[in-house]
Backbone as a printed PyTorch tensor [residue, N CA C, xyz], in Angstrom:
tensor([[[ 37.4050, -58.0460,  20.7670],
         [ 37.8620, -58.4630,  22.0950],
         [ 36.6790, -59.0490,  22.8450]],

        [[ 36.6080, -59.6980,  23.5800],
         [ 35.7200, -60.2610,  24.3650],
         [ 35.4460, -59.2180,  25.4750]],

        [[ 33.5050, -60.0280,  25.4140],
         [ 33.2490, -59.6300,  26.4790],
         [ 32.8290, -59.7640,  27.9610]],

        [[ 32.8950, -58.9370,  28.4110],
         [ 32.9060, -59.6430,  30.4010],
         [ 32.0720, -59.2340,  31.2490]],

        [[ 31.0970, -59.7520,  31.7790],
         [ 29.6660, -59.7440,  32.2600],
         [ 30.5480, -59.0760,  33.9200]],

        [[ 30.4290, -58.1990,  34.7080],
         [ 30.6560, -58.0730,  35.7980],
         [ 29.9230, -57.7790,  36.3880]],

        [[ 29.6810, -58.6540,  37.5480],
         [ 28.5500, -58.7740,  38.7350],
         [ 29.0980, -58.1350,  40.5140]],

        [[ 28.8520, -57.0380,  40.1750],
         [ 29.6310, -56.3020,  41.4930],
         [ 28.4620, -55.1260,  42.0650]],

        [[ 28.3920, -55.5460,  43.4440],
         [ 27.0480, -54.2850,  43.9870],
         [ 27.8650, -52.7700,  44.6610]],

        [[ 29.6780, -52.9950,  45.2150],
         [ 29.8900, -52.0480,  45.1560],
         [ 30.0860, -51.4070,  44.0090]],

        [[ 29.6470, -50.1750,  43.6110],
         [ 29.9940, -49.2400,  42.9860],
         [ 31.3940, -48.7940,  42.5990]],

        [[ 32.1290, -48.3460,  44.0890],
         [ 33.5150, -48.0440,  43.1450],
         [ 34.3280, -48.9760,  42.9220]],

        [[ 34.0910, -50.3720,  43.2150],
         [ 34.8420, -51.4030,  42.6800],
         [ 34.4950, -51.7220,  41.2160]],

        [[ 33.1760, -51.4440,  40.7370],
         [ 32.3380, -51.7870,  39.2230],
         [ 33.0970, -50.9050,  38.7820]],

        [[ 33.2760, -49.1920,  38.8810],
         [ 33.4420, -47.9660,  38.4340],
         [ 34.8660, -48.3080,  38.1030]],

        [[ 36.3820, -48.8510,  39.0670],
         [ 37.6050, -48.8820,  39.2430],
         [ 38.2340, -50.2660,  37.7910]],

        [[ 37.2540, -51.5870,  38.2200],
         [ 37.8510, -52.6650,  37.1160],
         [ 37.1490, -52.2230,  36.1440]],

        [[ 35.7950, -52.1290,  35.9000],
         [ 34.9190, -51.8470,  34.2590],
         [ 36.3740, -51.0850,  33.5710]],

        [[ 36.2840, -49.7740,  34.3350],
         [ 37.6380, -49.2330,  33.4920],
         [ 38.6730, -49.4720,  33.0460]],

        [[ 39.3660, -50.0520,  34.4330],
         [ 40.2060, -50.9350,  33.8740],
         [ 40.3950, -52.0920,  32.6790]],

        [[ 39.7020, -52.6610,  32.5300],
         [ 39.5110, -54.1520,  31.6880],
         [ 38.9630, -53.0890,  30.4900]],

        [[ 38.4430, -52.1300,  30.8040],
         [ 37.8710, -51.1500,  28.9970],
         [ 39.0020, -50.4010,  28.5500]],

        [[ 40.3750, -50.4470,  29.1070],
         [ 41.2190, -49.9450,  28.5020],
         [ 42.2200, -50.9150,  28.0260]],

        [[ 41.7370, -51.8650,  28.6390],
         [ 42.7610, -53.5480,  27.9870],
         [ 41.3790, -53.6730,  26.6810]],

        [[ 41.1530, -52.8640,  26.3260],
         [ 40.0880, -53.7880,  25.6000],
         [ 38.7160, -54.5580,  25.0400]],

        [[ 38.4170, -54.6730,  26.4630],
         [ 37.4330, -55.7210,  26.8950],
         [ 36.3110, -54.6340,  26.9970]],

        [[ 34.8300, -55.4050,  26.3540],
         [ 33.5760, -54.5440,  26.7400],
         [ 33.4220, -55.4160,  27.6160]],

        [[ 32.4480, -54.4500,  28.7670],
         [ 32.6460, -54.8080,  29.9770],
         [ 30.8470, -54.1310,  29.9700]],

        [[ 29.6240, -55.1660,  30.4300],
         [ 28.7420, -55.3170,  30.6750],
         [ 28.5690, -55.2230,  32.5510]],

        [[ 27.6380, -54.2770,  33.2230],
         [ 27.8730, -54.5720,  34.4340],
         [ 26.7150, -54.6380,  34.9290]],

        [[ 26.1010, -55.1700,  36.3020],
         [ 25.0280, -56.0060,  37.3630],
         [ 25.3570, -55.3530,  38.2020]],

        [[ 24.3690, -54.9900,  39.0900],
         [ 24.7240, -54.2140,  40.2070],
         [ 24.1380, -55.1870,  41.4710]],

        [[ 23.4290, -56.5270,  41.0980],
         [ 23.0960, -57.2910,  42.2180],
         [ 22.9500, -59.0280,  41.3390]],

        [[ 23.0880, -59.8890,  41.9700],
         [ 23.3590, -61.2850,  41.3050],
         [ 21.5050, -61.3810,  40.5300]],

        [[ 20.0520, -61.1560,  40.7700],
         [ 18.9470, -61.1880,  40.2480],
         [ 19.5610, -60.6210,  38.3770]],

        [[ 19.9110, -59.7760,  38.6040],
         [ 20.2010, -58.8870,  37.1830],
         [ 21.2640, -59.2630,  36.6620]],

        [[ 22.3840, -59.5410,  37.1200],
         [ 23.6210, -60.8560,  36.4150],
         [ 23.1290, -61.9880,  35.6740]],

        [[ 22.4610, -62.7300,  36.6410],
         [ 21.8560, -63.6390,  36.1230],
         [ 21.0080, -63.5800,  34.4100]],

        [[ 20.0750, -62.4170,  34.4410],
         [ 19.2590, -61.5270,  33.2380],
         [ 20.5520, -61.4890,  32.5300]],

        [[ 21.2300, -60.7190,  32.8990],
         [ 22.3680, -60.2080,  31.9420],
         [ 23.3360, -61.2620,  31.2410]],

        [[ 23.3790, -62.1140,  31.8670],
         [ 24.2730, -63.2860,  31.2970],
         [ 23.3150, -64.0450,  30.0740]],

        [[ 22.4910, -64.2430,  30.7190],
         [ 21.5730, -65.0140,  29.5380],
         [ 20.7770, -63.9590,  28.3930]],

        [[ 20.7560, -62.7330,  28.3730],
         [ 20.3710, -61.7300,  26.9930],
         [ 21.8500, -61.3610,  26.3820]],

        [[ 22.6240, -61.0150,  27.1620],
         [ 24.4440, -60.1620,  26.6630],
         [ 24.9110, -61.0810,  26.2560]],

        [[ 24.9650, -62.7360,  26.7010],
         [ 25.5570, -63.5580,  26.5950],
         [ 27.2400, -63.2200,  26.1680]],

        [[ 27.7040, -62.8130,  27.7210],
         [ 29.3630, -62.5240,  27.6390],
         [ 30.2940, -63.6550,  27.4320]],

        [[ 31.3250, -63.4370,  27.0370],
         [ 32.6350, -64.5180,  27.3220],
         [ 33.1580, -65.4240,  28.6160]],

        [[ 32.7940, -64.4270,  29.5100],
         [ 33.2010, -64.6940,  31.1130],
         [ 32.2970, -63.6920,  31.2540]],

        [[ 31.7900, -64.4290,  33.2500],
         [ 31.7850, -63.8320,  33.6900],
         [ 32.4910, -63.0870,  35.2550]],

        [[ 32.6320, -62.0410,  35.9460],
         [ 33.6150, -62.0250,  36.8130],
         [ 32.6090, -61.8230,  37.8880]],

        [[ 32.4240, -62.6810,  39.1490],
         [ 31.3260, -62.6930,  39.7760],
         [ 31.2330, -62.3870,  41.4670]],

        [[ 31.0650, -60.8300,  41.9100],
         [ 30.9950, -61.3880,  43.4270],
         [ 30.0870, -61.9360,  43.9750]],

        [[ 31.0950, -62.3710,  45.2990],
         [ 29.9550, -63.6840,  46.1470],
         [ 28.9120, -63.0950,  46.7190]],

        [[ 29.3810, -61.7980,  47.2910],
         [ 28.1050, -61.1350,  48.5250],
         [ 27.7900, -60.3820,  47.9060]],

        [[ 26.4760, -60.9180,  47.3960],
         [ 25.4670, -59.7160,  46.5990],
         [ 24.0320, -59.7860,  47.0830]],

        [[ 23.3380, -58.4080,  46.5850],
         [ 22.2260, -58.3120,  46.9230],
         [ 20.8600, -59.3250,  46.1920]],

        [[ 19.6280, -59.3400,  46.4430],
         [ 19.1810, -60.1710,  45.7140],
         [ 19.4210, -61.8000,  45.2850]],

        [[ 20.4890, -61.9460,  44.9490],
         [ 20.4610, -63.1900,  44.8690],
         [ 22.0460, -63.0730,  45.4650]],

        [[ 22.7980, -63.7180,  46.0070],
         [ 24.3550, -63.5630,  46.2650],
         [ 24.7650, -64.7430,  44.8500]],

        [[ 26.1840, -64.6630,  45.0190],
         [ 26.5550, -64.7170,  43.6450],
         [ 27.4320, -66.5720,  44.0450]],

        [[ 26.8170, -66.9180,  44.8910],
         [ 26.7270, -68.8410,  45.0180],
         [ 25.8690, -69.1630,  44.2710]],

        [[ 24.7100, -68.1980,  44.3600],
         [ 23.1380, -68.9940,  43.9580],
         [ 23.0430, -68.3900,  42.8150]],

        [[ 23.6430, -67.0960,  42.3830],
         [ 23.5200, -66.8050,  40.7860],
         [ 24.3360, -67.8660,  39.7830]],

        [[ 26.1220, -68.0840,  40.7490],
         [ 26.5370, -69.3820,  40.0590],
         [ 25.6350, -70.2270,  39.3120]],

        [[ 25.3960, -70.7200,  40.7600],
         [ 24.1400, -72.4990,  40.5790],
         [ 23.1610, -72.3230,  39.2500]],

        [[ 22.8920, -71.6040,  39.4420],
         [ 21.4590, -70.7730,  38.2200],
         [ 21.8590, -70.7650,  37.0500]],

        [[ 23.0050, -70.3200,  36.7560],
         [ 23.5420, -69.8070,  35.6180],
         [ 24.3440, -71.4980,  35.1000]],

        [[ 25.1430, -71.8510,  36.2650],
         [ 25.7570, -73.4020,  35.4190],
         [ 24.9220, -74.4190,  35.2300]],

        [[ 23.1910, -74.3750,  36.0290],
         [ 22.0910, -75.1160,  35.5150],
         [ 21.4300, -75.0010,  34.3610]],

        [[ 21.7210, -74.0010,  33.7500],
         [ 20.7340, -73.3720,  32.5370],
         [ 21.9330, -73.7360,  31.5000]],

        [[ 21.4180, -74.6110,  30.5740],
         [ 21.8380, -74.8560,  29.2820],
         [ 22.4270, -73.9220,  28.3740]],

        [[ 21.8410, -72.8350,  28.3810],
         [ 22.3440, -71.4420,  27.9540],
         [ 23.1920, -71.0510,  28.2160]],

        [[ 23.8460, -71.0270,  29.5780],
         [ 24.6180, -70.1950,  30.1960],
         [ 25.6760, -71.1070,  31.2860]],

        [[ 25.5550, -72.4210,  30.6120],
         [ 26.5110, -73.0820,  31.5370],
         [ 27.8940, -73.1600,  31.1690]],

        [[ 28.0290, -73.1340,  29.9960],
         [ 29.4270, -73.2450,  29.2960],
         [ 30.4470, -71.9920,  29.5390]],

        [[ 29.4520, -70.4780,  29.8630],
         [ 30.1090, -69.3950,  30.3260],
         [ 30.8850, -69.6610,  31.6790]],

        [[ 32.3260, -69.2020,  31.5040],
         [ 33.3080, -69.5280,  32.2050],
         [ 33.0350, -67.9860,  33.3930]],

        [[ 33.1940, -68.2980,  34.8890],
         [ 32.7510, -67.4040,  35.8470],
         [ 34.2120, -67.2640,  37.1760]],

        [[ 34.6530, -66.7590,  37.0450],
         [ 35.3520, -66.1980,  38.2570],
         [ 34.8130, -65.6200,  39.3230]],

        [[ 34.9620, -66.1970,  40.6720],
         [ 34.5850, -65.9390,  41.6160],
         [ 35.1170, -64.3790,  42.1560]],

        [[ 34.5500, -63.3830,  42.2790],
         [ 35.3630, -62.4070,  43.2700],
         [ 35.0530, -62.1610,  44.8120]],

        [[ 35.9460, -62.2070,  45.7960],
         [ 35.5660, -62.0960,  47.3010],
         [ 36.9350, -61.6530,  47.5700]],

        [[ 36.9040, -61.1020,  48.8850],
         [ 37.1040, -60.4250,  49.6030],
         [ 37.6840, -61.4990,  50.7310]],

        [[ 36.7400, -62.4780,  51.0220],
         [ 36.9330, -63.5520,  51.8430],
         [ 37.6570, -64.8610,  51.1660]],

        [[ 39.2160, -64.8680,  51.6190],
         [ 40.1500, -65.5470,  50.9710],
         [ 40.7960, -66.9340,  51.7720]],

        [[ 39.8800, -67.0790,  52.7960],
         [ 40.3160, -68.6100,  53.0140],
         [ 40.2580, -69.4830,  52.1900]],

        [[ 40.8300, -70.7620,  52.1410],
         [ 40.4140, -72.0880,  51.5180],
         [ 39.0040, -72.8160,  51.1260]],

        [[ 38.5420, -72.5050,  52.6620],
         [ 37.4970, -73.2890,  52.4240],
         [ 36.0820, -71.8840,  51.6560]],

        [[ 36.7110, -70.9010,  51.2300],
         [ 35.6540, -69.9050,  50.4610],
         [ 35.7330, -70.3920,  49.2830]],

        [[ 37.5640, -70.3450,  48.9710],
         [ 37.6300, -70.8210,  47.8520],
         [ 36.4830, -71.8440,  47.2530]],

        [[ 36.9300, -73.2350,  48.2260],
         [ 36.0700, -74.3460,  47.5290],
         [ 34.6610, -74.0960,  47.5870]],

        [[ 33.9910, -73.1910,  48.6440],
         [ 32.6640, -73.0790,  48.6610],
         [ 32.2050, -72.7290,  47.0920]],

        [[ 32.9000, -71.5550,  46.1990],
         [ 32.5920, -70.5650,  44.9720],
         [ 32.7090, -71.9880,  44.4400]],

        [[ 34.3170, -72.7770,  44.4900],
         [ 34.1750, -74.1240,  43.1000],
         [ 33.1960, -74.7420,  42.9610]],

        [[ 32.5090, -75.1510,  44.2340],
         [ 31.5790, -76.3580,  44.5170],
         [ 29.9240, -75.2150,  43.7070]],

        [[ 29.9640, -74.1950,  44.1570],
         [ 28.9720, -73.5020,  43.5810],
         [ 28.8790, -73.7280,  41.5010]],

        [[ 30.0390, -73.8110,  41.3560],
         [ 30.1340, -74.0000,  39.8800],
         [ 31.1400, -72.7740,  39.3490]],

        [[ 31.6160, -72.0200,  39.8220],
         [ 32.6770, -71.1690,  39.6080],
         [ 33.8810, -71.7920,  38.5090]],

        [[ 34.3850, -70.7810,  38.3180],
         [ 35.6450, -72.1100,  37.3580],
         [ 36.6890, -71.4710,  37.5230]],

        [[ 36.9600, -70.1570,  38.4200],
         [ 38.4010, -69.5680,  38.5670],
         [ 37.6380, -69.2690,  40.3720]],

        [[ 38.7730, -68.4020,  40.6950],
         [ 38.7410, -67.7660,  42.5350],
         [ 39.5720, -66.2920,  42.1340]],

        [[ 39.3800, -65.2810,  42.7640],
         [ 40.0870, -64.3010,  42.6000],
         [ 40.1980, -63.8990,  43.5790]],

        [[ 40.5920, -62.9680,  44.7610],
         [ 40.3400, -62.6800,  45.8150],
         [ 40.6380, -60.9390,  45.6310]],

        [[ 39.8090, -60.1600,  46.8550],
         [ 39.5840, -58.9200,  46.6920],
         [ 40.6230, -57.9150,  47.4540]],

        [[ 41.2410, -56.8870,  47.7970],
         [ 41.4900, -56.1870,  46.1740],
         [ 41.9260, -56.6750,  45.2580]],

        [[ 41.4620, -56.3240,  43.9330],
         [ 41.9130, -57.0380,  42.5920],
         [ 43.5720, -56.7870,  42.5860]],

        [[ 44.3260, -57.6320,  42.3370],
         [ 45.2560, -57.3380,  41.8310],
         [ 45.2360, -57.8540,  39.7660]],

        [[ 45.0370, -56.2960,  39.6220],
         [ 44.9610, -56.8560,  38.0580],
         [ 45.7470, -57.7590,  37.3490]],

        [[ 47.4410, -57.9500,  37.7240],
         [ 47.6560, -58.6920,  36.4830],
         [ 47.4760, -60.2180,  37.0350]],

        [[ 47.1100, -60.4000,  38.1060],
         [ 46.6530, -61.6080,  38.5330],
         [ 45.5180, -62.1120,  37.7860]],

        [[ 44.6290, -60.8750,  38.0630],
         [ 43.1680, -61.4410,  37.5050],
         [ 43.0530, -61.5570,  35.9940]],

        [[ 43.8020, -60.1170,  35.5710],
         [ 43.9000, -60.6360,  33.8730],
         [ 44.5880, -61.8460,  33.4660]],

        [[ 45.7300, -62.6290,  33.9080],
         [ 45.9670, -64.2030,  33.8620],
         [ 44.9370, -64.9340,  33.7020]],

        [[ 43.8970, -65.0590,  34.8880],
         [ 43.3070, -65.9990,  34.8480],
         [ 42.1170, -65.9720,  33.9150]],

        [[ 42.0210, -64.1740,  33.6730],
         [ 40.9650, -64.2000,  32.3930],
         [ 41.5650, -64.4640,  31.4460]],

        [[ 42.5410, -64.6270,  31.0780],
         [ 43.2870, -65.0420,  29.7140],
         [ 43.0880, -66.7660,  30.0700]],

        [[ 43.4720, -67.1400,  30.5670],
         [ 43.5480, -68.5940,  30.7710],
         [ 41.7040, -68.9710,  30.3790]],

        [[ 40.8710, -68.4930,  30.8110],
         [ 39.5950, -68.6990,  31.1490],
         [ 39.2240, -68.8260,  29.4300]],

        [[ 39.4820, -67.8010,  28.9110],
         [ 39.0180, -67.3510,  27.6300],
         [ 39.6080, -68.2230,  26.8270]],

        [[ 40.7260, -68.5200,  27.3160],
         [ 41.7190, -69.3910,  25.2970],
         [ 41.1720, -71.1010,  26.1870]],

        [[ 40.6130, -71.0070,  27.1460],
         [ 40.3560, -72.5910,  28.0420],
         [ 39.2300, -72.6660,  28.6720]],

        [[ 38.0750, -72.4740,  28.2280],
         [ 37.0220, -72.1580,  29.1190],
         [ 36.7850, -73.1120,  29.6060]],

        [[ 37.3760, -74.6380,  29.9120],
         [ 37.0660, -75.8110,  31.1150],
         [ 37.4550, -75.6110,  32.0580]],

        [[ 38.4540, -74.6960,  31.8920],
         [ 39.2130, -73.7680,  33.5840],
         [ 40.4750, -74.7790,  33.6720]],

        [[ 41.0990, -75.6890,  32.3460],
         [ 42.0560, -76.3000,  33.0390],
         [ 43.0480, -76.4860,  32.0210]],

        [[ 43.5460, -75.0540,  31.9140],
         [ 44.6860, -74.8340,  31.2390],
         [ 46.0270, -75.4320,  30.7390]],

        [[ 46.2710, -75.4290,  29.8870],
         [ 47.4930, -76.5160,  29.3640],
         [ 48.9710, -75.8820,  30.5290]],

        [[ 48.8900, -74.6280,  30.5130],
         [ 50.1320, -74.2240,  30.8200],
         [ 50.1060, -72.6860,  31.7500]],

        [[ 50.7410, -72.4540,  32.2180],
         [ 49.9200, -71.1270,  33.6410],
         [ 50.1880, -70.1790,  32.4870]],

        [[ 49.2090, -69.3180,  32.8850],
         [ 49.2050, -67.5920,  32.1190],
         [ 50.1480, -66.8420,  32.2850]],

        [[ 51.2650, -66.4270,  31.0180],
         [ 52.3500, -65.8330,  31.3990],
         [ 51.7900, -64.4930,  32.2360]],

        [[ 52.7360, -63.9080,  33.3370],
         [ 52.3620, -62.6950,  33.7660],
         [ 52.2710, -61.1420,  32.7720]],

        [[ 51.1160, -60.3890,  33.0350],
         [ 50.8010, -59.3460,  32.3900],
         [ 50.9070, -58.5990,  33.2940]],

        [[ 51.2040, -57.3270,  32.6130],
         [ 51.7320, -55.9890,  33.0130],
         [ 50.4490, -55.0950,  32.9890]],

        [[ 50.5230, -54.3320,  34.6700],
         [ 49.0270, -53.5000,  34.3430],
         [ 48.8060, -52.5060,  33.3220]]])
């Protein structure tokens, strides 16, 4: 099963999905601030990664940028996670280099869609929408 780099500084949100997504399956690698995501993406080299915006150390716009500049680590497909769900956040994460948006609280079978889509499509531009999954 693939694996999924998660870049999250709260705690019981890392503690609540890691688990989650480790019982679908998925090894689940975790960052507790965007400086160490960044590390972690380029040694773990995950499948995806699932990325929040407001982080410590580096916030997770500028870990984007970093990570889709580096040859290594640009092809890794990154979902944005926030909390902050206007439009124009949205496009802020795309324009950062993001390739999905998720918004916070997770609703899992949302987010597992778009990690399915991400994974069988990592250009982020799927032939056909992700049938819905059951938590």
């Amino acid at each position: 099963m693939a694996k999924i780099l998660l870049v999250e500084d709260n705690e019981m949100n890392r503690d609540m999905l890691s688990r989650r997504l480790e019982r679908r399956g998925f090894t689940v690698i975790i960052a507790a601030d965007g400086g160490v995501g960044v590390e972690q993406a380029r040694t773990a080299a995950p499948d995806l990664i699932l990325m929040d915006m407001s982080l410590p150390v580096i916030d997770g716009w500028e870990a984007t940028r970093i990570l889709k500049a580096d040859p290594a680590t640009a092809k890794i497909p990154i979902i944005a996670l926030t909390a902050h769900a206007m439009a124009e956040d949205r496009a802020k994460a795309m324009a950062a280099g993001c390739d999905d948006f998720d918004t916070k609280p997770v609703e899992l079978p949302r987010l597992l869609g778009k990690i399915d889509a991400m994974l069988k499509n990592p250009t982020g531009t799927p032939s056909a929408p992700p049938a819905p999954t059951q938590p």
